[in-house]
C-alpha positions in Angstrom: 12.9 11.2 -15.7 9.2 11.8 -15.6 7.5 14.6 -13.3 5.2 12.7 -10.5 1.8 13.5 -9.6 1.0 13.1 -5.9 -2.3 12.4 -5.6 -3.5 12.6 -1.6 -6.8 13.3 -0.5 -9.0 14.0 3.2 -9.6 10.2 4.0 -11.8 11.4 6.7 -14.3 13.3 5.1 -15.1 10.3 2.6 -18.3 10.6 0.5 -19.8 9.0 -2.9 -21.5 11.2 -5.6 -22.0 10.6 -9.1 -24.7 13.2 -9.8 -24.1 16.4 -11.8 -24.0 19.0 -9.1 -20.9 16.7 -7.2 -18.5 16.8 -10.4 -19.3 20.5 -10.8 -17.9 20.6 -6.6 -15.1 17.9 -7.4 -13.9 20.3 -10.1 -13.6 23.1 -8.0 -12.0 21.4 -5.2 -9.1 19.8 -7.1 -5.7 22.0 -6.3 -2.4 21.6 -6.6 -0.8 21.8 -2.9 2.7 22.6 -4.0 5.8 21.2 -6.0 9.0 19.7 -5.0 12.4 19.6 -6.4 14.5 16.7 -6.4 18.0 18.1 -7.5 19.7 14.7 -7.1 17.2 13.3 -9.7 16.3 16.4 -11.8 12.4 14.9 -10.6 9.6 17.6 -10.1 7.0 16.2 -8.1 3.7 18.1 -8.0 1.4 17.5 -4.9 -2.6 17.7 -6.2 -4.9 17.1 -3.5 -8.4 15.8 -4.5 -12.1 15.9 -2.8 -12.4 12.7 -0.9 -15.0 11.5 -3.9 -14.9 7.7 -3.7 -17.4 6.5 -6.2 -16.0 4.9 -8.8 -17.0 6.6 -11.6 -16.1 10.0 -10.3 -12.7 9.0 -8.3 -11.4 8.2 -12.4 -12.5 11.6 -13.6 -11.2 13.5 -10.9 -8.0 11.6 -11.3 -7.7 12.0 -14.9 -8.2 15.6 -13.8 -5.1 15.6 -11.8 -3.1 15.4 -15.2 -3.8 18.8 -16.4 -1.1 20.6 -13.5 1.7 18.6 -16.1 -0.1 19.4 -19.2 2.9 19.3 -21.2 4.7 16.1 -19.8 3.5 12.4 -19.4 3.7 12.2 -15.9 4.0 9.6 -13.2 0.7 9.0 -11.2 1.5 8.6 -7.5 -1.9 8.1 -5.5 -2.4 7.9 -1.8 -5.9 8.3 -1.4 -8.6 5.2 -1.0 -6.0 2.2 -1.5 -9.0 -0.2 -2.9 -9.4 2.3 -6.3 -5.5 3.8 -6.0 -4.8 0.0 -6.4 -5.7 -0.2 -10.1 -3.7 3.1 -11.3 -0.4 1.9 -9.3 2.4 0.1 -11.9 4.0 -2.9 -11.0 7.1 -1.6 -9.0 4.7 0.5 -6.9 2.7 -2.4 -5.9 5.5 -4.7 -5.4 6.8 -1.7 -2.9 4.1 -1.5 -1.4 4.1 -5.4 -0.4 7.8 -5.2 0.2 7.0 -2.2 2.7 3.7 -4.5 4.3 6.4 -7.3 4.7 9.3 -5.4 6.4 7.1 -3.6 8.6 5.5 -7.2 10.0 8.9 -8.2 10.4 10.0 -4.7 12.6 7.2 -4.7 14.6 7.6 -9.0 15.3 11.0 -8.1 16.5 10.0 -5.5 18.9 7.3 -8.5 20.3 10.8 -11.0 20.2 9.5 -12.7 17.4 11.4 -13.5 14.0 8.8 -13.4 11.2 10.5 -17.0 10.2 9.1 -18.3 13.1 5.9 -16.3 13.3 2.5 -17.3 11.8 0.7 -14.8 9.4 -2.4 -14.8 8.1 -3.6 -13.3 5.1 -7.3 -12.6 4.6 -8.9 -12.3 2.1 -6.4 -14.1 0.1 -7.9 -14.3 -3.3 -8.3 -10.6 -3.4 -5.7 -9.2 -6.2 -4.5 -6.6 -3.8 -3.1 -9.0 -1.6 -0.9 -10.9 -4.5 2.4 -9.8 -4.4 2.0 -9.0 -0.7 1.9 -13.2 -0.7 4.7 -13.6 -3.0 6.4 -11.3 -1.0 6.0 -12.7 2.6 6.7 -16.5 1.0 10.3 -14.5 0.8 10.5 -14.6 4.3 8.1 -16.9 6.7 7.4 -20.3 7.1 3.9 -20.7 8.0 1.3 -18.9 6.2 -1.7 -19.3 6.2 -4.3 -18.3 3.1 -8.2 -17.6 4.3 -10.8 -17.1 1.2 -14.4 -18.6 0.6 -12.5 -19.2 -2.8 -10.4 -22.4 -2.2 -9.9 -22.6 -5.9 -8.6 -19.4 -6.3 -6.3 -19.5 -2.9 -5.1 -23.5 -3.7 -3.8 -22.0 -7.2 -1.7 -19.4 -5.3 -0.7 -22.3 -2.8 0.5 -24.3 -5.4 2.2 -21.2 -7.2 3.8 -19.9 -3.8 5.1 -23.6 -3.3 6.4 -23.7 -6.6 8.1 -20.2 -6.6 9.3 -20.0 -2.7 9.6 -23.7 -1.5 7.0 -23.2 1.3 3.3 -24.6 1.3 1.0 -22.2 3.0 -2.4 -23.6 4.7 -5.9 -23.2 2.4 -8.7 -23.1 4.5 -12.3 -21.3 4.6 -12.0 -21.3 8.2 -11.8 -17.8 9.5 -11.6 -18.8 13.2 -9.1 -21.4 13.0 -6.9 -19.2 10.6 -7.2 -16.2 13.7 -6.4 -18.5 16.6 -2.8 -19.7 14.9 -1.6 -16.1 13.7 1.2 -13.9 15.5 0.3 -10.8 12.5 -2.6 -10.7 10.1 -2.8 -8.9 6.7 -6.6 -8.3 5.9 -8.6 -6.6 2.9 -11.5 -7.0 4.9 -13.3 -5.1 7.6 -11.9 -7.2 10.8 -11.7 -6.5 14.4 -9.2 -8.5 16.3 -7.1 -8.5 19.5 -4.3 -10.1 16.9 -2.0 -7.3 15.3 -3.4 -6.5 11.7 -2.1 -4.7 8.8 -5.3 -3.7 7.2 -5.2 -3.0 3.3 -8.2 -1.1 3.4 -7.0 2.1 4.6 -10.7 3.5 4.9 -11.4 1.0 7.6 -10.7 2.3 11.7 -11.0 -0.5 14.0 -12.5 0.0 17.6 -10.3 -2.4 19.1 -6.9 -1.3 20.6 -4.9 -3.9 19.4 -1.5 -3.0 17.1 -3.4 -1.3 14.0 -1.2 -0.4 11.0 -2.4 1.0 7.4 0.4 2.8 6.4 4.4 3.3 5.7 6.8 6.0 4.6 10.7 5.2 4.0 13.4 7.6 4.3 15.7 8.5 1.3 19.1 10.2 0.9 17.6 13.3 -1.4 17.2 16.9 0.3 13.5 17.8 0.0 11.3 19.5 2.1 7.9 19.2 2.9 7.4 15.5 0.8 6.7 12.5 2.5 8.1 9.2 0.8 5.2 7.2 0.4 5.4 3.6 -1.1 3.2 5.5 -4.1 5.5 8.5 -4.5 9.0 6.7 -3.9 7.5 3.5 -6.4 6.7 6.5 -9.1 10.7 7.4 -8.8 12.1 4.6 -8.5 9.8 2.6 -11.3 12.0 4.7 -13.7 15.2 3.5 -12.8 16.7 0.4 -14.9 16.4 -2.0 -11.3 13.5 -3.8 -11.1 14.2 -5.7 -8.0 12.5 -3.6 -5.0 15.0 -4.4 -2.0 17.9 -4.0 -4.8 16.7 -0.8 -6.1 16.1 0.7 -2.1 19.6 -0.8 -1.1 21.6 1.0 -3.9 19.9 4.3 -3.2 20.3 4.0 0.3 16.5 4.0 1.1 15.2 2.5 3.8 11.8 2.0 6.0 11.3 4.6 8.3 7.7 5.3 9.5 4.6 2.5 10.3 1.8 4.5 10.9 -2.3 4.2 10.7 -3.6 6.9 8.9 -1.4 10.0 10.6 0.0 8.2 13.7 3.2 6.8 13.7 3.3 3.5 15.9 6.8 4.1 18.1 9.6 1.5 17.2 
């Protein structure tokens, strides 16, 4: 198997610099943390940590940059820093993780309100963002009323149509945030919302003011002995993307993985 890079960063201390002078910094300020050994695997996984650089322009170089502490292997990216630019370096499996991790943690937490997520309205907003794709396709798994808010009814009515097609059930289009707020038991957003409604925001730069249930984040527990390496979806996708099972709940059943921590940012919401 492949070495893993994971990537983490400060997501506190965020800042945007293209110029010169910040790529000199960002040079100096990438490390590697540490490695861990995966003796049931035969996996190294290196732990770089990165400035909290979020243009774009400089988040890919310092990336690329992470590469050099496996010069000699083609490594596995595995990043958990801003989830808007990690999105576009994470392979399939460790998206579809990712919205298999989104879905099972709604469900938990609906449970613990006694709620089934079959009976339970969610929201997703915005729908036509890419990011929130297979988090869709993954959800149609499992409710029966979903509801898809975008300003982009052609985009969202194509998913519609492709969700009923796929999963059997026909989720509401609309354009109309309000409505789409008043009917939901959980909402998944992209965007910047504020809500007395539980939310699993996407955007993990985002900290809402309100109190309400807040998540951004999920860990899962595994049968390996390792010390001092969270199992992110990014860092267990990376492993498990290079086994031959492609189905995610498949793939966690046979290696006895299983969710273990909702969180936003470092604080674990009690289950």
């Amino acid at each position: 198997m492949k070495p893993v890079i994971y990537v983490s960063t400060d997501l506190n201390k965020a800042y945007y610099d293209d110029s010169f002078l910040g790529k000199v910094k960002d040079r100096l300020r990438i490390r590697l943390k540490g490695e861990s050994f995966i003796k049931e695997l035969g996996l190294t996984v290196a732990h770089v940590k990165l400035p909290p650089n979020f243009n774009n322009k400089a988040y890919l170089i310092n990336m690329e940059k992470t590469k050099k502490f496996m010069r000699r292997q083609n490594a596995q990216l595995a990043p958990k820093t801003a989830r808007n630019l990690d999105f576009n370096i994470l392979n399939e499996f460790q998206r579809q993780l990712f919205a298999y991790g989104v879905t099972n943690s709604i469900k938990l937490l609906l449970r613990i309100s006694q709620k089934s997520i079959k009976n339970s309205c969610i929201t997703v907003y915005d729908a036509a963002d890419k990011q929130l794709y297979d988090i869709v396709c993954e959800l149609a798994k499992e409710c029966k009323y979903l509801i898809l808010v975008s300003n982009d009814i052609k985009r969202i009515s194509i998913l519609s149509d492709y969700v009923l097609a796929s999963y059997g059930i026909s989720p509401i289009v609309t354009a109309d945030y309000n409505y789409a707020l008043s009917r939901a038991d959980f909402i998944v957003s992209s965007k910047e919302i504020e809500t007395i409604v539980p939310v699993w925001y996407i955007n993990n730069l985002f900290i809402p003011n309100n109190t309400s249930t807040a998540i951004n984040d999920i860990s899962f527990a595994v049968p390996w002995k390792v010390n001092n390496l969270e199992f992110s979806c990014e860092v267990l996708g990376a492993i498990l993307s290079q086994m031959q099972e492609r189905d995610v709940s498949k793939a966690l059943r046979y290696n006895g993985i299983y969710l273990d921590k909702v969180k936003f940012n470092e604080n674990i919401i009690e289950i």
